[in-house]
VOBADREN-258853 format. One line per field, with one value per atom (N, C-alpha, C): atom name; residue in three letters; x, y, z. Coordinates in steps of 0.02 Angstrom, whole numbers. Atoms other than C-alpha are relative to their C-alpha. Example, Ala and Ser with C-alpha at 12.3 -4.5 7.8 and 13.67 -1.06 7.14 Angstrom:
2
a	c(N | CA | C | N | CA | C)
r	c(ALA | ALA | ALA | SER | SER | SER)
X	c(45 | 615 | 45 | -42 | 684 | -39)
Y	c(-59 | -225 | 60 | -59 | -53 | 55)
Z	c(0 | 390 | 0 | -3 | 357 | 37)
//
This chain:
89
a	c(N | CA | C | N | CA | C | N | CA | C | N | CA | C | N | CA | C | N | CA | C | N | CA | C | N | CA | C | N | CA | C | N | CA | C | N | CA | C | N | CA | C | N | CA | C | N | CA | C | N | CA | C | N | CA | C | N | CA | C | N | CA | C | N | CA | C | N | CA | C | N | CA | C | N | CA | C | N | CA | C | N | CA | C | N | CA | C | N | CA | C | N | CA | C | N | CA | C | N | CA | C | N | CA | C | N | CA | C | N | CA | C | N | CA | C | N | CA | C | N | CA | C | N | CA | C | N | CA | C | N | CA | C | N | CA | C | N | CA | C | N | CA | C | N | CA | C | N | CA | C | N | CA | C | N | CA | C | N | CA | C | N | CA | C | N | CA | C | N | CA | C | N | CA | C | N | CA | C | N | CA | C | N | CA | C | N | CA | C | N | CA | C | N | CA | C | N | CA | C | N | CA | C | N | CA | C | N | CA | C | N | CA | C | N | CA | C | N | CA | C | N | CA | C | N | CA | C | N | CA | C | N | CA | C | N | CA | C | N | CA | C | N | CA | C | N | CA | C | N | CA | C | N | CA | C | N | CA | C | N | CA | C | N | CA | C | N | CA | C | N | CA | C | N | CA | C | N | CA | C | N | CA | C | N | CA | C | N | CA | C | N | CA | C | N | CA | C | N | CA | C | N | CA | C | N | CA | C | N | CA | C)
r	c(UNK | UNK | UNK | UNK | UNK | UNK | UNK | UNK | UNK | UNK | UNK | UNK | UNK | UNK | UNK | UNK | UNK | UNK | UNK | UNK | UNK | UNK | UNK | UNK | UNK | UNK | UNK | UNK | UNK | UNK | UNK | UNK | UNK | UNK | UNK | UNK | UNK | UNK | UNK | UNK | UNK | UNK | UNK | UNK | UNK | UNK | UNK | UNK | UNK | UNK | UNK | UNK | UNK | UNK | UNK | UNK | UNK | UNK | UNK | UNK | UNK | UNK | UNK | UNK | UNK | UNK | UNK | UNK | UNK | UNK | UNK | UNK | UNK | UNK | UNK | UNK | UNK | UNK | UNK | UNK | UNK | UNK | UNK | UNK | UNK | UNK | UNK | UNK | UNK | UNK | UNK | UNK | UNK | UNK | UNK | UNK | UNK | UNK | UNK | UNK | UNK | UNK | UNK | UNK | UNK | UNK | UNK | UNK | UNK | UNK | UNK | UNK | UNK | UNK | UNK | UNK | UNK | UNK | UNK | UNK | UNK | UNK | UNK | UNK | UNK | UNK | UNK | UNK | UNK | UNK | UNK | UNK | UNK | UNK | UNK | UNK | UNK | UNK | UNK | UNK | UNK | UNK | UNK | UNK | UNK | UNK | UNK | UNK | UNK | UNK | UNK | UNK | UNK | UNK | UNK | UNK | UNK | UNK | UNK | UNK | UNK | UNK | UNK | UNK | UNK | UNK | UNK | UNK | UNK | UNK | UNK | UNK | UNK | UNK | UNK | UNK | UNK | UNK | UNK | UNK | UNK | UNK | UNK | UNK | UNK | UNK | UNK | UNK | UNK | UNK | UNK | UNK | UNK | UNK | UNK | UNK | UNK | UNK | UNK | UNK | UNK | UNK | UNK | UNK | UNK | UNK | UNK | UNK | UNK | UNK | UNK | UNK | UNK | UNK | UNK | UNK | UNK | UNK | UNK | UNK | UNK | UNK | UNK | UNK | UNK | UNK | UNK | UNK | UNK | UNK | UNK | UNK | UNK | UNK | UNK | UNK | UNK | UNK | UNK | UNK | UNK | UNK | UNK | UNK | UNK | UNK | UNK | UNK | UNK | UNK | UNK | UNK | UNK | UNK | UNK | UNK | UNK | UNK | UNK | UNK | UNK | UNK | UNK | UNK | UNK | UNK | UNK)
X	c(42 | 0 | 45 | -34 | 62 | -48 | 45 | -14 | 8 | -12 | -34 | -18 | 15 | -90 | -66 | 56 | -281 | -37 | 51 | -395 | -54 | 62 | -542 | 31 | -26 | -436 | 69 | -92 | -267 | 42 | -57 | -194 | 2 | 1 | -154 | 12 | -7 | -185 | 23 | -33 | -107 | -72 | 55 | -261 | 10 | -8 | -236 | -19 | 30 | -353 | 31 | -24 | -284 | 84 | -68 | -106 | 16 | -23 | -97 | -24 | 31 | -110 | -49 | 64 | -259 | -8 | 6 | -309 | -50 | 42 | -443 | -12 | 28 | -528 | -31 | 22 | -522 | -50 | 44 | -631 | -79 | 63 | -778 | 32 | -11 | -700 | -28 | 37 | -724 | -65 | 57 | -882 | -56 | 40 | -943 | 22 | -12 | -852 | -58 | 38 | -978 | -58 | 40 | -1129 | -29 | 40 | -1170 | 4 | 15 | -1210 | 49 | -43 | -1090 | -4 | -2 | -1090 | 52 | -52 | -929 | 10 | 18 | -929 | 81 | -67 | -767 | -32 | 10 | -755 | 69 | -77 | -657 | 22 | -25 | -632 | 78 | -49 | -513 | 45 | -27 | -471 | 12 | 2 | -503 | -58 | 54 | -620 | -70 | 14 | -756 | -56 | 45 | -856 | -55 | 69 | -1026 | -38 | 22 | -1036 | 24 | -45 | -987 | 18 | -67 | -847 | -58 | 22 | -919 | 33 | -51 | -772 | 80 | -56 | -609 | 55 | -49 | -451 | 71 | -32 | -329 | 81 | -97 | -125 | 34 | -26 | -63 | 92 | -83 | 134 | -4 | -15 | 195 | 89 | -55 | 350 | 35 | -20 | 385 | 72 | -80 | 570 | 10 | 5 | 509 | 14 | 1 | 504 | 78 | -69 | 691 | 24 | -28 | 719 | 1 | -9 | 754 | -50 | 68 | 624 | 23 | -23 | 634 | 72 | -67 | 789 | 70 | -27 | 852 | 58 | -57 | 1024 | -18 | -34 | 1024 | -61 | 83 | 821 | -42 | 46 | 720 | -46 | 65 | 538 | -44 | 29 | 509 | 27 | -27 | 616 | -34 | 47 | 499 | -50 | 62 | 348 | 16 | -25 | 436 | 1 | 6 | 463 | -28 | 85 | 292 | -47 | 39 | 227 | 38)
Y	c(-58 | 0 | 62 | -55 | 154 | 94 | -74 | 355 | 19 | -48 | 467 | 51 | -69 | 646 | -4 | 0 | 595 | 9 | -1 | 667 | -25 | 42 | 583 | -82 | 61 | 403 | 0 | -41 | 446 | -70 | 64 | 258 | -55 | 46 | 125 | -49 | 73 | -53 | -27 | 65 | -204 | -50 | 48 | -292 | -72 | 94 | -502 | -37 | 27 | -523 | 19 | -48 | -388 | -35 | 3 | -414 | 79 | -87 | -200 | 34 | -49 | -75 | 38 | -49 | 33 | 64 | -61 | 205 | -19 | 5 | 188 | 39 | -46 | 280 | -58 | 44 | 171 | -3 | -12 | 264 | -39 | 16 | 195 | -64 | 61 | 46 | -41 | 39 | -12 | 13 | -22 | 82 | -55 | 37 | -41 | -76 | 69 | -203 | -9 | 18 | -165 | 20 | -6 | -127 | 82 | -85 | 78 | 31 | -50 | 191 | 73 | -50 | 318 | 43 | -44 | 471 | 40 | -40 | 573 | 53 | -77 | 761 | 27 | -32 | 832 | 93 | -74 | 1022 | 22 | -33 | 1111 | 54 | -72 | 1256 | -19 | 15 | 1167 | -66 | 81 | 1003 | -53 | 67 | 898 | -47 | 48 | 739 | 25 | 8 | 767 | -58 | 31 | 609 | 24 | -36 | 636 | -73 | 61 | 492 | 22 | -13 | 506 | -74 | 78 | 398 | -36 | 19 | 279 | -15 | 10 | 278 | 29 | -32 | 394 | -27 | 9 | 353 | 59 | -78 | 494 | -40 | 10 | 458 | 54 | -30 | 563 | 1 | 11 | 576 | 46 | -66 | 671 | -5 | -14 | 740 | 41 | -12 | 810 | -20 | 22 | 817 | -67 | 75 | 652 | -31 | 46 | 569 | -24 | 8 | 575 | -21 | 33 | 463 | -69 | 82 | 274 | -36 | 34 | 161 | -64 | 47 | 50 | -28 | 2 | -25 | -13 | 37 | -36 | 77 | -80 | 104 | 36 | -28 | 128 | 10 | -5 | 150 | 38 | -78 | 310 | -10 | 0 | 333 | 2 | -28 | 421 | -43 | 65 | 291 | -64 | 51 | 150 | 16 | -16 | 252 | 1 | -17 | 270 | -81 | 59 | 103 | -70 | 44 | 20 | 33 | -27 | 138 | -14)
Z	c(0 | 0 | 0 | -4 | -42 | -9 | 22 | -49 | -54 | 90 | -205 | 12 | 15 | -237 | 4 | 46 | -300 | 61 | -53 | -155 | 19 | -1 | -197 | 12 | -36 | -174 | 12 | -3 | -95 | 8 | -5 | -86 | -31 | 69 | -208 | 47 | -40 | -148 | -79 | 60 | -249 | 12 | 21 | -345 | 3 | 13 | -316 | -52 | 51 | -437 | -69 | 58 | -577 | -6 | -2 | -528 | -14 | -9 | -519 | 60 | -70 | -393 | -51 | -10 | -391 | 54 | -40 | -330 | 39 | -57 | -168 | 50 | -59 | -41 | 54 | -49 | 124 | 53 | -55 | 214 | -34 | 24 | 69 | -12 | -19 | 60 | 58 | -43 | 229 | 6 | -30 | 251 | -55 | 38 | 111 | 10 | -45 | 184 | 54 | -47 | 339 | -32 | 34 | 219 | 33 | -12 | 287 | -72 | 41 | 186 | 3 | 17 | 140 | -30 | 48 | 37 | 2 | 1 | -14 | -42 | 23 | -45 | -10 | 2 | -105 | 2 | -13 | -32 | -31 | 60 | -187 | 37 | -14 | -88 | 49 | -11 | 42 | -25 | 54 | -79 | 57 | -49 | 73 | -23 | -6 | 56 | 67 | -26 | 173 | 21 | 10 | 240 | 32 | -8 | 277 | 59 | -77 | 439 | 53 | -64 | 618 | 4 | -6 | 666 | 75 | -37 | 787 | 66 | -57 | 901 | -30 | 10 | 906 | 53 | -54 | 978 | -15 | -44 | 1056 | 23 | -14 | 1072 | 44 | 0 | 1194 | 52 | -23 | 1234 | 53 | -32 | 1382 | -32 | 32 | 1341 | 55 | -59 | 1516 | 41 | -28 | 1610 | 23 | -23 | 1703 | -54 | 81 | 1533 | -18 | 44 | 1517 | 72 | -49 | 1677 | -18 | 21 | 1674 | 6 | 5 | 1631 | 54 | -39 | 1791 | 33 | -36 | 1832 | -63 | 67 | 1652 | -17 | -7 | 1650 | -77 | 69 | 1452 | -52 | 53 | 1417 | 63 | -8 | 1455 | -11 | 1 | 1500 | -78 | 48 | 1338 | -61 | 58 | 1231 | 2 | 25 | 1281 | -1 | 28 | 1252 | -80 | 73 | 1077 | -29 | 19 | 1063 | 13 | -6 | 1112 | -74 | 81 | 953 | -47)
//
């Protein structure tokens, strides 16, 4: 999978069937894997996609980045709070 430019489908999947990638919009993709109803409005003014559903559940990442952060993660000398929050994501 890779991105492209094309706002209306910004990521090219590899077809199994075709043997080519393809341009796609995942958000109508899945929304048609789970059978909803979808409709997609491109707003030319800011060339964003906008969909026209509420998400049914959001999830929120947030880092602290705080002086604590740069202490030792447990009893481990050569790995930092904020280096295994880095490297659990």
């Amino acid at each position: 999978m890779s991105k492209n430019k094309d706002i209306a489908k910004p990521y090219n999947i590899f077809n199994v069937f075709t043997g080519e990638e393809e341009a796609v919009n995942l958000d109508l993709m899945s929304a048609n894997v789970k059978s909803e109803n979808v409709e997609e409005v491109i707003d030319v003014k800011d060339m964003k996609p906008v969909i026209t559903r509420d998400p049914k559940e959001a999830i929120a990442i947030l880092f602290d980045v705080s002086g604590s952060m740069g202490t030792g993660f447990f009893n481990e000398p050569d790995l930092k709070r904020i280096g295994a929050v880095k490297s659990f994501f």
